[in-house]
GUTI-948585 format. One record per residue (C-alpha): residue number from 0; residue in three letters; chain; x, y, z. Coordinates in steps of 0.1 Angstrom, whole numbers, plus 5000, padded with zeros to 4 digits. Example, Ala and Ser with C-alpha at 12.3 -4.5 7.8 and 13.67 -1.06 7.14 Angstrom:
REM residues 2
<node><i>0</i><aa>ala</aa><ch>A</ch><c1>5123</c1><c2>4955</c2><c3>5078</c3></node>
<node><i>1</i><aa>ser</aa><ch>A</ch><c1>5137</c1><c2>4989</c2><c3>5071</c3></node>
***
This chain:
REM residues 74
<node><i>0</i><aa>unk</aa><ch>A</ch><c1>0361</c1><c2>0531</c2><c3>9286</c3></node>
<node><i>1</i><aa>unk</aa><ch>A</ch><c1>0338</c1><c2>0503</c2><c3>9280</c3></node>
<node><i>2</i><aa>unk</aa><ch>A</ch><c1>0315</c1><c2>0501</c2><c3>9256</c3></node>
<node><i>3</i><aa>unk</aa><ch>A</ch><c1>0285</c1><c2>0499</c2><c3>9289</c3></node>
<node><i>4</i><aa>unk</aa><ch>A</ch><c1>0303</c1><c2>0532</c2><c3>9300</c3></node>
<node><i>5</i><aa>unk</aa><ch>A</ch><c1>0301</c1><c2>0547</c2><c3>9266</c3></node>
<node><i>6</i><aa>unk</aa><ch>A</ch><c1>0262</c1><c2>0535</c2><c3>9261</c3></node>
<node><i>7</i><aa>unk</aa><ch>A</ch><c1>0254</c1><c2>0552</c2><c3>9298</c3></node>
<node><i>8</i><aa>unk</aa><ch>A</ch><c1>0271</c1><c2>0586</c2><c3>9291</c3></node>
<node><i>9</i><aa>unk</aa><ch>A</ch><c1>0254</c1><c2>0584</c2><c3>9258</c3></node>
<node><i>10</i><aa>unk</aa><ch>A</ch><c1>0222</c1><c2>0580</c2><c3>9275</c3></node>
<node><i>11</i><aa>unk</aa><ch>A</ch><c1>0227</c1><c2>0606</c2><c3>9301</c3></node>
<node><i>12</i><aa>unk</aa><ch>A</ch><c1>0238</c1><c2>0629</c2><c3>9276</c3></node>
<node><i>13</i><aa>unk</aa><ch>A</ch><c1>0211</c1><c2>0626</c2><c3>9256</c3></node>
<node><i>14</i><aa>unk</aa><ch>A</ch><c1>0185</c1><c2>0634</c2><c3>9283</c3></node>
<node><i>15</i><aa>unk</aa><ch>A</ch><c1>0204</c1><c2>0663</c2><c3>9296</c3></node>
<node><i>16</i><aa>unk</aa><ch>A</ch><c1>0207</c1><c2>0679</c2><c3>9260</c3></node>
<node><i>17</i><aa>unk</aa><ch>A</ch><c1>0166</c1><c2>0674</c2><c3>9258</c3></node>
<node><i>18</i><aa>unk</aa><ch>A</ch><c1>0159</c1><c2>0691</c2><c3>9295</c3></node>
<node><i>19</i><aa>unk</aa><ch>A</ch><c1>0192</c1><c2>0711</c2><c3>9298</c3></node>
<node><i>20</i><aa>unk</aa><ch>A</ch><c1>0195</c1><c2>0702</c2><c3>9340</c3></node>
<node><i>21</i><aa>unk</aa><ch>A</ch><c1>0178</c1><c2>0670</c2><c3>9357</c3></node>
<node><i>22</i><aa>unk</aa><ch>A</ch><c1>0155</c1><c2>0693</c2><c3>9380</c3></node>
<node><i>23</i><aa>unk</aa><ch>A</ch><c1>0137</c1><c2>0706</c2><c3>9353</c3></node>
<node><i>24</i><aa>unk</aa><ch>A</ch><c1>0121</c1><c2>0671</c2><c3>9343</c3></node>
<node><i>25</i><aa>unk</aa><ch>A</ch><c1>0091</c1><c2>0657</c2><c3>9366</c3></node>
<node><i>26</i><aa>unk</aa><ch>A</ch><c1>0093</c1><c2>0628</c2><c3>9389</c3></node>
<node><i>27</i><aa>unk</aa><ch>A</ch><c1>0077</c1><c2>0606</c2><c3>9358</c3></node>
<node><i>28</i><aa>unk</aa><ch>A</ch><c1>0106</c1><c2>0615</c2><c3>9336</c3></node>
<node><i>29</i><aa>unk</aa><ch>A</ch><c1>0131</c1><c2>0614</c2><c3>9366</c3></node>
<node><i>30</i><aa>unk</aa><ch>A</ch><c1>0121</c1><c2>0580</c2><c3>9379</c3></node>
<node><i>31</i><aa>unk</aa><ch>A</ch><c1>0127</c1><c2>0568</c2><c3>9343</c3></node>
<node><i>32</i><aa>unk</aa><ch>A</ch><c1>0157</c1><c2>0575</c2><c3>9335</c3></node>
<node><i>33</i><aa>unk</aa><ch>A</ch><c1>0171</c1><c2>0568</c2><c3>9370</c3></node>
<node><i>34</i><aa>unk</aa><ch>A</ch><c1>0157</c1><c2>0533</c2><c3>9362</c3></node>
<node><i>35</i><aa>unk</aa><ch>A</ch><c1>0176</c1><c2>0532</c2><c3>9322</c3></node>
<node><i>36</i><aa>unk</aa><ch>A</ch><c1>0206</c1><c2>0544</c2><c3>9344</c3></node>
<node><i>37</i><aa>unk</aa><ch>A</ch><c1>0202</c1><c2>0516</c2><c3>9372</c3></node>
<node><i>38</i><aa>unk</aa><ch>A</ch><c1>0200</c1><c2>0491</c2><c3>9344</c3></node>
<node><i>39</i><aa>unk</aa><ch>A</ch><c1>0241</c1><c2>0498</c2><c3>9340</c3></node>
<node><i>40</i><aa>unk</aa><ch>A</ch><c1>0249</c1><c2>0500</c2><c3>9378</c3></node>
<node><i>41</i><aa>unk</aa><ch>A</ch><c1>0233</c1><c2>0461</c2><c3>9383</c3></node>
<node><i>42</i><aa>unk</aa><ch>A</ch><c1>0203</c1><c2>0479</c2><c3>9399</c3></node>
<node><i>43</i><aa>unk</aa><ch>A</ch><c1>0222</c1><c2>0499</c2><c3>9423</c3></node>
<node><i>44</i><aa>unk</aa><ch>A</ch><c1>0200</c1><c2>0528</c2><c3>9428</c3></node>
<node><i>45</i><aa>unk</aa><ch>A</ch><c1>0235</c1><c2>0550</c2><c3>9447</c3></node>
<node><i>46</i><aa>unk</aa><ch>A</ch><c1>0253</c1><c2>0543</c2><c3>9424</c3></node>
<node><i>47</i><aa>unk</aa><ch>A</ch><c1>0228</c1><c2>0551</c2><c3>9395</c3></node>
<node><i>48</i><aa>unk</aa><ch>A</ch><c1>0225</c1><c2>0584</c2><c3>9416</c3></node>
<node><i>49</i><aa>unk</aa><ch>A</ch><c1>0262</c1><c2>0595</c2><c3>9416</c3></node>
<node><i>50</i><aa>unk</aa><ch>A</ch><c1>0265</c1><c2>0589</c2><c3>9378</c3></node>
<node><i>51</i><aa>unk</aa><ch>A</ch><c1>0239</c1><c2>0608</c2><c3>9370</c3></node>
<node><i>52</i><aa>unk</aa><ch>A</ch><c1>0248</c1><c2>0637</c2><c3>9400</c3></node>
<node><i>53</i><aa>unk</aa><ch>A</ch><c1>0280</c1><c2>0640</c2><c3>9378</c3></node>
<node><i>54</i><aa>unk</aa><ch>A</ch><c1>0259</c1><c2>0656</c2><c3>9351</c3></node>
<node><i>55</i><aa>unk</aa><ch>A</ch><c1>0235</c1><c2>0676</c2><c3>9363</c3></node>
<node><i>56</i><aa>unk</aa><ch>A</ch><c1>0232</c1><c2>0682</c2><c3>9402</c3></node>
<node><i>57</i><aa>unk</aa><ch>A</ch><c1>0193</c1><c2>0662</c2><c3>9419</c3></node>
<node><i>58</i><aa>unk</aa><ch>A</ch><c1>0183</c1><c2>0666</c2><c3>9453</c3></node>
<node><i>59</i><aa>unk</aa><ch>A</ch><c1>0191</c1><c2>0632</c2><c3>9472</c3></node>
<node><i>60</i><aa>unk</aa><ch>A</ch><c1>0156</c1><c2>0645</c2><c3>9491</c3></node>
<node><i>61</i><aa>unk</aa><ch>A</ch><c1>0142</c1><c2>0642</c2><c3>9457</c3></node>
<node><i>62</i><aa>unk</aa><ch>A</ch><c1>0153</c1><c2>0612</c2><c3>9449</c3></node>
<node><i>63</i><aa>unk</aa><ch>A</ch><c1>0140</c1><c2>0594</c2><c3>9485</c3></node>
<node><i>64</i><aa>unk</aa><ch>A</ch><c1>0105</c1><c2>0612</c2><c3>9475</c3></node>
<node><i>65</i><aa>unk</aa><ch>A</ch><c1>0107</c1><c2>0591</c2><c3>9447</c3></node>
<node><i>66</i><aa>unk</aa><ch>A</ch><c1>0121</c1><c2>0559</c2><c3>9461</c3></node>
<node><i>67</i><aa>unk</aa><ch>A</ch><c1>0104</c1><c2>0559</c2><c3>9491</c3></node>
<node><i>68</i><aa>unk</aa><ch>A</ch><c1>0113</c1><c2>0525</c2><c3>9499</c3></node>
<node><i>69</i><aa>unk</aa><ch>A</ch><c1>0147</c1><c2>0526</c2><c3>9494</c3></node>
<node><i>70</i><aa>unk</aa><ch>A</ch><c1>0171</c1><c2>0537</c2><c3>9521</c3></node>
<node><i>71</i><aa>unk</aa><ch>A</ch><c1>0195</c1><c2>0567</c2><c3>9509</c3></node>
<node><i>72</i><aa>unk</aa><ch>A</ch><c1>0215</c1><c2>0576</c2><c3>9539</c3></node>
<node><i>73</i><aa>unk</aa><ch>A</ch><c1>0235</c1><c2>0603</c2><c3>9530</c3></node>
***
């Protein structure tokens, strides 16, 4: 595992431990850390979603309410 790798789970870790499951934090909060995660995935906003799905389970309907401009199609 990289040290990048061990920097993002840290991250992700760290939020869930604060809000015990993604849905409970607001789409303020959500939007942010989707954006610290997308800083490790080169931007990549599905791939920032999967990494963070692995965690705690988030609405990909959710996530289009939030990125409105940004084509999820699954």
């Amino acid at each position: 595992m990289s040290y990048d790798e061990l920097e993002l789970e840290a991250l992700i870790q760290e939020n869930l431990e604060n809000c015990k499951d993604f849905d409970n934090l607001d789409d303020e909060e959500l939007y942010t850390l989707v954006e610290s995660v997308r800083e490790y995935t080169d931007g990549d906003i599905e791939e920032a979603y999967e990494q963070l799905n692995q965690y705690s389970p988030i609405s990909r309907k959710r996530l289009a309410d939030i990125y409105p401009d940004i084509l999820l199609n699954k």
